[in-house]
RODO-2510 file (C-alpha; in nm, 4 decimals, decimal comma):
residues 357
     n   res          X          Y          Z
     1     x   -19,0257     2,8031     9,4888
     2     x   -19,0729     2,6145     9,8112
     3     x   -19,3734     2,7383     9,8487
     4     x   -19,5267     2,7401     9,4749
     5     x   -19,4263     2,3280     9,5075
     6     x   -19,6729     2,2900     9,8359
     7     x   -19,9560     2,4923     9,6563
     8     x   -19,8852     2,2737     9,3896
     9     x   -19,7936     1,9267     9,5500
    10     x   -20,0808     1,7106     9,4367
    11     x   -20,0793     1,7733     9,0441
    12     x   -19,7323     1,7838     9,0478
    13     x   -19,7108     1,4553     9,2229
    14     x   -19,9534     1,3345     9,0082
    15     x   -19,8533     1,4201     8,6530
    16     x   -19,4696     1,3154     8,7760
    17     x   -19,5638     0,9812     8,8601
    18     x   -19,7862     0,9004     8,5288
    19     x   -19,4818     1,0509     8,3167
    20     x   -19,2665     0,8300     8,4843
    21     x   -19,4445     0,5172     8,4198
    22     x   -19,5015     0,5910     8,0429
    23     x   -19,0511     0,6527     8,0864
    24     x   -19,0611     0,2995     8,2252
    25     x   -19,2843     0,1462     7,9527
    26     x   -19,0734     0,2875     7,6897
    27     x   -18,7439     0,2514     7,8163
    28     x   -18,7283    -0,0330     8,0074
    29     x   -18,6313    -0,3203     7,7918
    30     x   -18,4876    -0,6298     7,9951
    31     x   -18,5074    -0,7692     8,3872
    32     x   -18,1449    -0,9160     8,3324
    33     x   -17,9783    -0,6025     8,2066
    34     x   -17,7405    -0,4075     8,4304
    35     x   -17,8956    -0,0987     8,4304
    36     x   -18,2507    -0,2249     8,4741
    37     x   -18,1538    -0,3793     8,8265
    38     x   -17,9087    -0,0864     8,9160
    39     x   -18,1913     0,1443     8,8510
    40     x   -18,4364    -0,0591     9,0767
    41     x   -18,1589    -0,0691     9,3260
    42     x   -18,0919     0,2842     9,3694
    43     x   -18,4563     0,3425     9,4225
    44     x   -18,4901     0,0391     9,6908
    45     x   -18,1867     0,2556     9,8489
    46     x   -18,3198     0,5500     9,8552
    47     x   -18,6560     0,4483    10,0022
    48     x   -18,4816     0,2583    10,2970
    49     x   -18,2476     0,5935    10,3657
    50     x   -18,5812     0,7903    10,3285
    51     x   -18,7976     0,5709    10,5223
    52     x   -18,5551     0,5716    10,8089
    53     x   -18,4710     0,9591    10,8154
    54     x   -18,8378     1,0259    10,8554
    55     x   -18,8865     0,8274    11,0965
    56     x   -18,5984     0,9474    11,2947
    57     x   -18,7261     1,3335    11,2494
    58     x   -19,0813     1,2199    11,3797
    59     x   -18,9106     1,1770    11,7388
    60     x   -18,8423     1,5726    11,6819
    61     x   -19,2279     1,6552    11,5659
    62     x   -19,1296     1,7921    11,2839
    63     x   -19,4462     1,9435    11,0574
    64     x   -19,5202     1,6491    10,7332
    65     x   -19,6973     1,9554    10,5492
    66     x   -19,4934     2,2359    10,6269
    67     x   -19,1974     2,3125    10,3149
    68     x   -18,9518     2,4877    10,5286
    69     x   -18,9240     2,1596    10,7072
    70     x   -18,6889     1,8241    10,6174
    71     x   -18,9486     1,6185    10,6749
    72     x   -19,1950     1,7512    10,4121
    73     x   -18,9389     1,7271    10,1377
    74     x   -18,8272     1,3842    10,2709
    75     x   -19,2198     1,2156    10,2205
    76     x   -19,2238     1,3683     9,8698
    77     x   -18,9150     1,2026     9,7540
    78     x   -19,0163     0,8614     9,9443
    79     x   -19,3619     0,9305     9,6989
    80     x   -19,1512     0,9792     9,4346
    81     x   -18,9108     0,6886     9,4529
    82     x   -19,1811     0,4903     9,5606
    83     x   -19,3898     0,5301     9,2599
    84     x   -19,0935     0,4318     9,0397
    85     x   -19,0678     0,1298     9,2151
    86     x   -19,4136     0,0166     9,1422
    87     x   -19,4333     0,1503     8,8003
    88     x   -19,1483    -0,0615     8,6951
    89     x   -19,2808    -0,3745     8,8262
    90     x   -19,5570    -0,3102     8,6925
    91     x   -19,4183    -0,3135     8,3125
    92     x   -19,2106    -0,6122     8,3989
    93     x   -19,5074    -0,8177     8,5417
    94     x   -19,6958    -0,7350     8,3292
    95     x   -19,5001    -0,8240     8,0103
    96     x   -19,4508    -1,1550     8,1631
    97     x   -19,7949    -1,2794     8,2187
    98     x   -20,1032    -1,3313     8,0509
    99     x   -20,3494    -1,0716     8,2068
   100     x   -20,6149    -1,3485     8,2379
   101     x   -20,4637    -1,5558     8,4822
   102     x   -20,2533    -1,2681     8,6484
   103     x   -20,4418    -1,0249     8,7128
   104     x   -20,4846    -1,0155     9,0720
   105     x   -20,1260    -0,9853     9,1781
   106     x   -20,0789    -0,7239     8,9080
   107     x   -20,4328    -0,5427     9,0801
   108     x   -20,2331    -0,5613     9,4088
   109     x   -19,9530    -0,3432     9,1777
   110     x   -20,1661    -0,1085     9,0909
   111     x   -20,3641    -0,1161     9,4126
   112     x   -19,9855    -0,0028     9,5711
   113     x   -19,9495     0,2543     9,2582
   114     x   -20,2587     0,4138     9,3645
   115     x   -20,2015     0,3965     9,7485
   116     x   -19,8512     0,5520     9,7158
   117     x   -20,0147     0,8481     9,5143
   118     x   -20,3627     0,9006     9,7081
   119     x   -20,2915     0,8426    10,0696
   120     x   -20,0085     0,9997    10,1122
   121     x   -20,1210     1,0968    10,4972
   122     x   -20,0315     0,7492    10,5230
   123     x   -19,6634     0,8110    10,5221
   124     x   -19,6756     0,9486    10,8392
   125     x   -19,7190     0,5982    10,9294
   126     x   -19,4352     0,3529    10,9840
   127     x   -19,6431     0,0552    10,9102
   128     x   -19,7427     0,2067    10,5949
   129     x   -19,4425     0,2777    10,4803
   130     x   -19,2739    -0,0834    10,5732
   131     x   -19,5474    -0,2605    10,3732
   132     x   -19,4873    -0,0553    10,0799
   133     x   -19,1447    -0,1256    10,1616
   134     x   -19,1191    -0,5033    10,1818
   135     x   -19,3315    -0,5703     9,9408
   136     x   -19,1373    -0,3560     9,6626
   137     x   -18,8357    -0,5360     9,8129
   138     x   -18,9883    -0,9114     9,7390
   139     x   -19,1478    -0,8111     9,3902
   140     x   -18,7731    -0,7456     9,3116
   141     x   -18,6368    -1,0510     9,4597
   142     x   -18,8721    -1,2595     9,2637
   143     x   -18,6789    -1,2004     8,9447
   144     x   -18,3460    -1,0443     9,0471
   145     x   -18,2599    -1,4026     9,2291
   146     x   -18,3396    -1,6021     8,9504
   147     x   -18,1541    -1,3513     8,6960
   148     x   -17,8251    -1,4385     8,8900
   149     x   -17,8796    -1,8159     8,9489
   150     x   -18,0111    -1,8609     8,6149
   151     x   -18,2706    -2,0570     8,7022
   152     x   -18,6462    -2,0618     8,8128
   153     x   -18,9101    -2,3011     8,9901
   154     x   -19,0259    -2,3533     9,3361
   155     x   -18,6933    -2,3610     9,5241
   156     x   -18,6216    -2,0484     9,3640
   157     x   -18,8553    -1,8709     9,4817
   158     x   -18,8384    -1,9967     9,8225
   159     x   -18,5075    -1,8460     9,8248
   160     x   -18,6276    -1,5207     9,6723
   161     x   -18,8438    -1,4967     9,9718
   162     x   -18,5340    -1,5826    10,1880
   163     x   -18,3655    -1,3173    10,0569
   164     x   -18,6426    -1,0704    10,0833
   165     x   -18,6680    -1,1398    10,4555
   166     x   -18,3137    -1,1410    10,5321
   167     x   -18,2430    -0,7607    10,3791
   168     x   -18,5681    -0,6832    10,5721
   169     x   -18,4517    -0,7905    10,8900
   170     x   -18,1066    -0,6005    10,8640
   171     x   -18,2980    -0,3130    10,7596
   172     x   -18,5842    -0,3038    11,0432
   173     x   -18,2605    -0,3381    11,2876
   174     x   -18,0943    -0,0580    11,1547
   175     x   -18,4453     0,1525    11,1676
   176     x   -18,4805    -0,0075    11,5418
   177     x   -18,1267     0,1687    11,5946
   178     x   -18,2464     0,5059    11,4508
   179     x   -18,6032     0,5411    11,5753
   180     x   -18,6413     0,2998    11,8809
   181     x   -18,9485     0,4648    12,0059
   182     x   -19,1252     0,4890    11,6817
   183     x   -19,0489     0,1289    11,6327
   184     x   -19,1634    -0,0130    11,9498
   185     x   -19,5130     0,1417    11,9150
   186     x   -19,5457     0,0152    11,5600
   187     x   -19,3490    -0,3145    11,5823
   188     x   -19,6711    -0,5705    11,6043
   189     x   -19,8395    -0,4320    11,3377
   190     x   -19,5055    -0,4043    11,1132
   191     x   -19,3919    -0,7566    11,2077
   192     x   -19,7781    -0,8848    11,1073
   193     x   -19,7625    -0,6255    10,7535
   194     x   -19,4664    -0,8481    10,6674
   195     x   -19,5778    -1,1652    10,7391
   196     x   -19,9035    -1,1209    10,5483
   197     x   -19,7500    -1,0185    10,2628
   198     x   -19,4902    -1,2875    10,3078
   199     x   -19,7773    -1,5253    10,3359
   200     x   -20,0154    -1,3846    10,0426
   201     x   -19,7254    -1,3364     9,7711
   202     x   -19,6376    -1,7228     9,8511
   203     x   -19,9674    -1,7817     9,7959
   204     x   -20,0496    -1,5984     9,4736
   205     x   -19,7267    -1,8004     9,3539
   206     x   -19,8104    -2,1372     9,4238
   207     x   -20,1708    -2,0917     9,2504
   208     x   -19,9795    -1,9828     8,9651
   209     x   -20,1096    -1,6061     8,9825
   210     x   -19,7645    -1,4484     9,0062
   211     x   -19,6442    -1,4054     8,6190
   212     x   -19,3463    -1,5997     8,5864
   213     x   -19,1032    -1,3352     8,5411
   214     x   -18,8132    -1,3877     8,3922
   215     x   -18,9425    -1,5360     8,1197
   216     x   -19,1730    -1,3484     7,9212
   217     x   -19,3403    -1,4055     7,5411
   218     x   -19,1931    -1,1857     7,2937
   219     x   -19,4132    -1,3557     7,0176
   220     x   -19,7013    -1,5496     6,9264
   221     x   -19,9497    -1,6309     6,6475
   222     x   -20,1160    -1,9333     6,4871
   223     x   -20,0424    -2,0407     6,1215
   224     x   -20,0971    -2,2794     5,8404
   225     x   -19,7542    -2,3903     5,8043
   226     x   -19,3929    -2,3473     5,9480
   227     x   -19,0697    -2,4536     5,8067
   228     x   -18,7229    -2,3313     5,9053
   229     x   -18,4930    -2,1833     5,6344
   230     x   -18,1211    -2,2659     5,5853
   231     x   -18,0547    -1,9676     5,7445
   232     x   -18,2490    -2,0841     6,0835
   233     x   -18,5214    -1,8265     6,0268
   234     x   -18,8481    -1,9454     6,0887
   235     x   -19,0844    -1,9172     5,7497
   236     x   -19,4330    -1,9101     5,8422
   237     x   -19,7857    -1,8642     5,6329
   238     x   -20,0969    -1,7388     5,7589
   239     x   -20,4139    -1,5948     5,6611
   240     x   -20,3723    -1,2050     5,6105
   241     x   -20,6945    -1,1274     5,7247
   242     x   -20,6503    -0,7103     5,7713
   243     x   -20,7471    -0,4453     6,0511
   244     x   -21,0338    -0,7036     6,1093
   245     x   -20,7291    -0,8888     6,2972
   246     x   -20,7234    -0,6621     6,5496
   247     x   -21,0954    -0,6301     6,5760
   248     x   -21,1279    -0,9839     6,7747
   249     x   -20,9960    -1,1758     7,0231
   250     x   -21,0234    -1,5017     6,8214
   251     x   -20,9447    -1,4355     6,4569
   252     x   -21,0412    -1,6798     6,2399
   253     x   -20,8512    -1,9566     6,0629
   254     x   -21,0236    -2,1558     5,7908
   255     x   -20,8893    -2,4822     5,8323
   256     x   -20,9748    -2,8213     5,5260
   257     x   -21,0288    -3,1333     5,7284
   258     x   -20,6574    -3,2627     5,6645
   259     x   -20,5124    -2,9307     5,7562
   260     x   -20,2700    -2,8660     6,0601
   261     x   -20,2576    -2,5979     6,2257
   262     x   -19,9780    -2,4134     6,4062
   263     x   -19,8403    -2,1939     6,7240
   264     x   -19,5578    -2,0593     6,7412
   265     x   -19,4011    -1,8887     7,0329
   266     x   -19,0768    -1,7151     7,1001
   267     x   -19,0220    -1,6921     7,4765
   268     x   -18,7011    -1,4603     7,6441
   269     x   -18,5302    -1,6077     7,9070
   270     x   -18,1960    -1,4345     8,0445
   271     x   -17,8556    -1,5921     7,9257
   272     x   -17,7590    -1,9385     8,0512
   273     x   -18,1381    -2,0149     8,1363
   274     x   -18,2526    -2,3880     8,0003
   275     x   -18,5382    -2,4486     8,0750
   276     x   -18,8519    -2,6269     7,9533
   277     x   -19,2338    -2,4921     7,8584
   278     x   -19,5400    -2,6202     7,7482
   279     x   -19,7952    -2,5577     7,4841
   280     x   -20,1060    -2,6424     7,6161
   281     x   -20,3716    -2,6939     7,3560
   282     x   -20,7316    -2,6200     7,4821
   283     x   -21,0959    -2,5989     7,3113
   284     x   -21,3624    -2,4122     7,4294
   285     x   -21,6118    -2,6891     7,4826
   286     x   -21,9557    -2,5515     7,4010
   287     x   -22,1177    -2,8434     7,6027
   288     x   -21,9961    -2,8031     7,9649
   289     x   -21,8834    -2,3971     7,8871
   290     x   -21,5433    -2,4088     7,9985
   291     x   -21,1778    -2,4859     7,8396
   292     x   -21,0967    -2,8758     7,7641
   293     x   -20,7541    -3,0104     7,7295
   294     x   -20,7090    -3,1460     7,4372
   295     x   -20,3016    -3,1630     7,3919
   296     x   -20,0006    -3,0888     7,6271
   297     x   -19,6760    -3,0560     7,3960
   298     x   -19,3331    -2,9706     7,6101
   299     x   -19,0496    -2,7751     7,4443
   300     x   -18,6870    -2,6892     7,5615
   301     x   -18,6278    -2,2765     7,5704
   302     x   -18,2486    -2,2052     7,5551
   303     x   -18,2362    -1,8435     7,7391
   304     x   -18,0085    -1,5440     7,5859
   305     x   -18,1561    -1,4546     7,2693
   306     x   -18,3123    -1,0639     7,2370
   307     x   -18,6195    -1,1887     7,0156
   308     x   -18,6933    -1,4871     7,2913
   309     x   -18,5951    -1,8625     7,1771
   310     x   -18,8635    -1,9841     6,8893
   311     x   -19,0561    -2,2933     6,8974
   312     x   -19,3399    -2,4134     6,7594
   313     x   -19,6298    -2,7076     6,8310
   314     x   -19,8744    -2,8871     6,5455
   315     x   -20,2154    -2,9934     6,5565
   316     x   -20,4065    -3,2030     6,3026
   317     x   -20,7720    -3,3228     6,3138
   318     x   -20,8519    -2,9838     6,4700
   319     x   -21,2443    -2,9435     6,5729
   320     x   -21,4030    -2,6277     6,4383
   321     x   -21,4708    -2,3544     6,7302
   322     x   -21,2906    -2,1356     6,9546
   323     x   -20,8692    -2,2573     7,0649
   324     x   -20,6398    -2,0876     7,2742
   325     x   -20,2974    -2,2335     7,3003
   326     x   -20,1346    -2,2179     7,6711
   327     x   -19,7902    -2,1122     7,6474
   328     x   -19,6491    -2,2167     8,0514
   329     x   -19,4073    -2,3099     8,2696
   330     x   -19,4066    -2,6646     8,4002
   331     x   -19,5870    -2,5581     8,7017
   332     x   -19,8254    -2,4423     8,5233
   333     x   -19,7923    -2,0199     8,5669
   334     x   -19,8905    -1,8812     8,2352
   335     x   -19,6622    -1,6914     8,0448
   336     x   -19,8795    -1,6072     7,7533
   337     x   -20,1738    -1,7167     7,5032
   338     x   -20,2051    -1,7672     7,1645
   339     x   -20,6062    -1,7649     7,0974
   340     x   -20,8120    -1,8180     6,7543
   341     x   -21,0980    -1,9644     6,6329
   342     x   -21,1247    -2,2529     6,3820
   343     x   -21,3918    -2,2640     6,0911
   344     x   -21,4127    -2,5575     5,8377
   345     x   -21,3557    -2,5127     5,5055
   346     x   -21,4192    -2,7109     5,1843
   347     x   -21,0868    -2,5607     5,0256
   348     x   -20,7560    -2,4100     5,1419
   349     x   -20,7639    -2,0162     5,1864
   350     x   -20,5147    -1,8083     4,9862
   351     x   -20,2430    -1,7260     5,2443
   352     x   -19,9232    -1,4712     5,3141
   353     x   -19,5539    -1,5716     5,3448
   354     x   -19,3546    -1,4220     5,6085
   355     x   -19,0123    -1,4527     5,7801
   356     x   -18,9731    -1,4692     6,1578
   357     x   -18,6001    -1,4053     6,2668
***
């Protein structure tokens, strides 16, 4: 068996990984939930354990590619663990971000997805394998500090990063204390892996790249009306316009000159979270090509509800042409978009009824 696993290593690895990311994309519901953090915990533990019992073995020269040894069993699991890491942050990133504006921190995701699978002769470097590390320990940190302060912005994060550092520097001691040659040959380059990707995550956050997980847009869509029911349901009507829907980007609402039109968003946010976001109307000027503000409408979010707090903005005196309705944070990192295009008409369209709960 040992040996049928080595033949096999690669498509093995391979097909493991991908199946576990389509597990995390199905199962993986919530970043507050118990389980969710426990099960990024145990994996955080299990890399550190595995990072540092490699690296220990190396002083003995023990074979990476040879099954009868630790040391090849101990680099697949680190693959392993590692890629279950990544593949979770990647579903929780991504489901809290608009892929538009956050795109290149969740290419730097995938860019680590596809590292941790394809150079796995990597591994048999420390630096490698601390840069992996750290920054699977500060994409956690991000949200997991937040979840338990219940609270984001700016000074959260700073002490997200705090906290990422810290655990870092008790865990490149206790390395230091298991593989002291090892480290000293590798220390400048791990010390300068760290701060880079100290420095570059800071950065992507302050331009607003970084989605701002927790908070994430459960749903979204424009309308002709909205009125809530006794009940507190939210009654909306729209234009049922078919599969052509889901054809464009922009689907089309046929608007009379008097008309409003509407957005409605419903936006999770863990228990005990108040917060506030913004709709951000913008047109896509055909004069100068690029989006114009037209409207910047603030809204309190009260955090705890499994369908995401609802709220809604209204526009009247809307000019024909393409929209797209910013739904942010008041820093301005995008949690979502609402898009669809505008076209006069002379009378009102017929239109569906539906009840959001």
């Amino acid at each position: 068996m040992r040996n049928w696993y080595a033949r096999f290593e690669r498509p093995i690895s391979s097909a493991s990984l991908v199946g576990g990311f389509v597990f995390n994309a199905l199962t993986l519901k919530r970043v507050d939930l118990f389980l969710e953090n426990f099960w990024v915990i145990a994996h955080l533990l299990v890399v550190a354990v595995c990072i540092v019992w490699i690296n220990r073995l190396e002083n003995e020269n023990e074979e990476e590619k040879n099954p009868s040894k630790v040391n090849f069993w101990l680099v697949n699991v680190l693959q392993f663990f590692f890629g279950g890491l990544l593949s979770t942050y990647l579903v929780f990133y991504f489901r809290s971000g608009d892929l538009s504006s956050s795109w290149p921190f969740i290419l730097i995701l995938v860019l680590a997805f596809w590292a941790n699978e394809s150079l796995k002769s990597r591994y048999a470097r420390m630096s490698f394998q601390i840069s992996l590390f750290y920054l699977s320990l500060f994409a956690f940190t991000i949200f997991f500090v937040p979840v338990i302060l219940k609270d984001t912005g700016s000074l959260i994060f700073l002490l997200s990063g705090a906290v990422s550092l810290t655990l870092m520097g008790i865990f490149l001691l206790i390395l230091f204390a298991a593989a002291q040659e090892r480290f000293r040959q590798s220390i400048k380059i791990v010390f300068s892996a760290v701060a880079g990707i100290f420095l570059a995550v800071n950065l992507l956050y302050f331009t607003n790249i970084i989605p701002p997980i927790p908070l994430s847009l459960i749903d979204g869509g424009v309308y002709h009306s909205i009125m809530k029911n006794p009940a507190g349901n939210y009654i909306v009507k729209y234009e049922d316009t078919g599969w052509r829907a889901y054809m464009t980007l922009y689907p089309d609402v046929h608007l009379t000159a008097s008309d409003p039109v509407y957005v409605y968003s419903a936006v999770f946010s863990p228990p005990g979270f108040h917060t506030v976001i913004v709709h951000e109307w913008q047109y896509d000027d055909p004069s100068s090509f690029a989006w114009s503000d037209s409207e910047r409408i603030e809204l309190p979010v009260v955090g705890g509800r499994e369908g995401g707090f609802r709220t809604y903005s209204m526009k009247t005196g809307i000019t024909p042409g393409h929209w797209r309705v910013t739904v942010a944070t008041l820093k301005g990192a995008v949690i979502g978009r609402v898009r669809f295009h505008i076209v006069a008409a002379d009378t009102n369209p017929p239109l569906e009824t539906k009840v959001k709960n």
